[in-house]
Every structure is written in C-alpha cells, then in structure tokens.
C-alpha positions in Angstrom: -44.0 -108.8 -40.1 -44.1 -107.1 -37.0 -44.2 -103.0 -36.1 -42.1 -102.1 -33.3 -43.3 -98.7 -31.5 -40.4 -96.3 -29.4 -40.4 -93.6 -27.7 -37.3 -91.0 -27.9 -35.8 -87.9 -28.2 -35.2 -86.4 -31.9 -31.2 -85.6 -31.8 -31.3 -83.7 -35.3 -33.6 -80.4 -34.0 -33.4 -78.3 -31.0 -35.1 -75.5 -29.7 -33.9 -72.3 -28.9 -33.3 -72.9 -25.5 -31.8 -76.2 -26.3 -34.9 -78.9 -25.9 -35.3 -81.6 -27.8 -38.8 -82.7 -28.8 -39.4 -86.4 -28.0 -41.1 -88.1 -30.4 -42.9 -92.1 -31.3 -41.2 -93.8 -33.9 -43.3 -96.5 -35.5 -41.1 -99.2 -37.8 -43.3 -101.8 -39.6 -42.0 -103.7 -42.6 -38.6 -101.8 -42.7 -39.7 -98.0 -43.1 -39.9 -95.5 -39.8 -42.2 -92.3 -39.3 -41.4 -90.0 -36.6 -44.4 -88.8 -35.0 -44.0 -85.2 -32.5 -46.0 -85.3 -29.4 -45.0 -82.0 -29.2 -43.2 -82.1 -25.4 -39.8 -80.5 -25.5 -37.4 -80.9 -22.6 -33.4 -80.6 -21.8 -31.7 -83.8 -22.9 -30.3 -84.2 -19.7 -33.8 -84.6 -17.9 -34.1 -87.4 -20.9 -33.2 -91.3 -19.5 -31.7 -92.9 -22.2 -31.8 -96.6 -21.1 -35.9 -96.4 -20.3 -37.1 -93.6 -22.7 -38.7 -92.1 -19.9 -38.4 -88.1 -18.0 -35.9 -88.4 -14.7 -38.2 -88.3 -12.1 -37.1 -85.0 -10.3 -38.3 -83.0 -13.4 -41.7 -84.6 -13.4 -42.2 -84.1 -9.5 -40.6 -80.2 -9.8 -42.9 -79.9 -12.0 -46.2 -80.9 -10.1 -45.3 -78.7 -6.9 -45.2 -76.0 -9.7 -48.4 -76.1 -10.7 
C-alpha cells in the first residue's frame, strides 16, 4: 500500500491573531498523523490549489529581514 504525504493548513485551531499552523499529513494504509512544523500564517496568505505561501508574503518578508 502506498503513503501519500501533504502539506496544509490545520482548519480546526487558530491562533490568537487568527493564523493557522500548517502542518504534513502522512496517510499510509488508511490512518493519518498530523505533524506541526510549527509556521503559523493568515489563511489568506495560504494557496489552496498548490499548498504553498502566496508569493508576496514570502518576498515582504525577505526585504524585512
């Protein structure tokens, strides 16, 4: 059987501010573990078709640093 590995945001907990922590869920023979990789953002910076950050956030980030 195979495992199938995603990346997303986990809709049942929210910060204070209103993040979502995105997390890796790993399915192999039916059962699913939700492993935090403990990165928090706004759902709307959170693409939905690719699992990945929009790519304003990431660079608004850089020039902040």
């Amino acid at each position: 059987m195979k495992a199938t590995i995603k990346i997303e945001l986990r809709k049942d907990y929210a910060t204070k501010e209103g993040k979502q922590m995105v997390c890796l869920r790993y399915t192999a023979y039916r059962r699913s573990t939700l492993i935090s990789m403990n990165i928090a953002v706004y759902p709307k910076h959170w693409n939905k078709v690719s699992y990945v950050f929009i790519e304003e956030v990431i660079t608004r980030k850089r020039l902040m640093n």
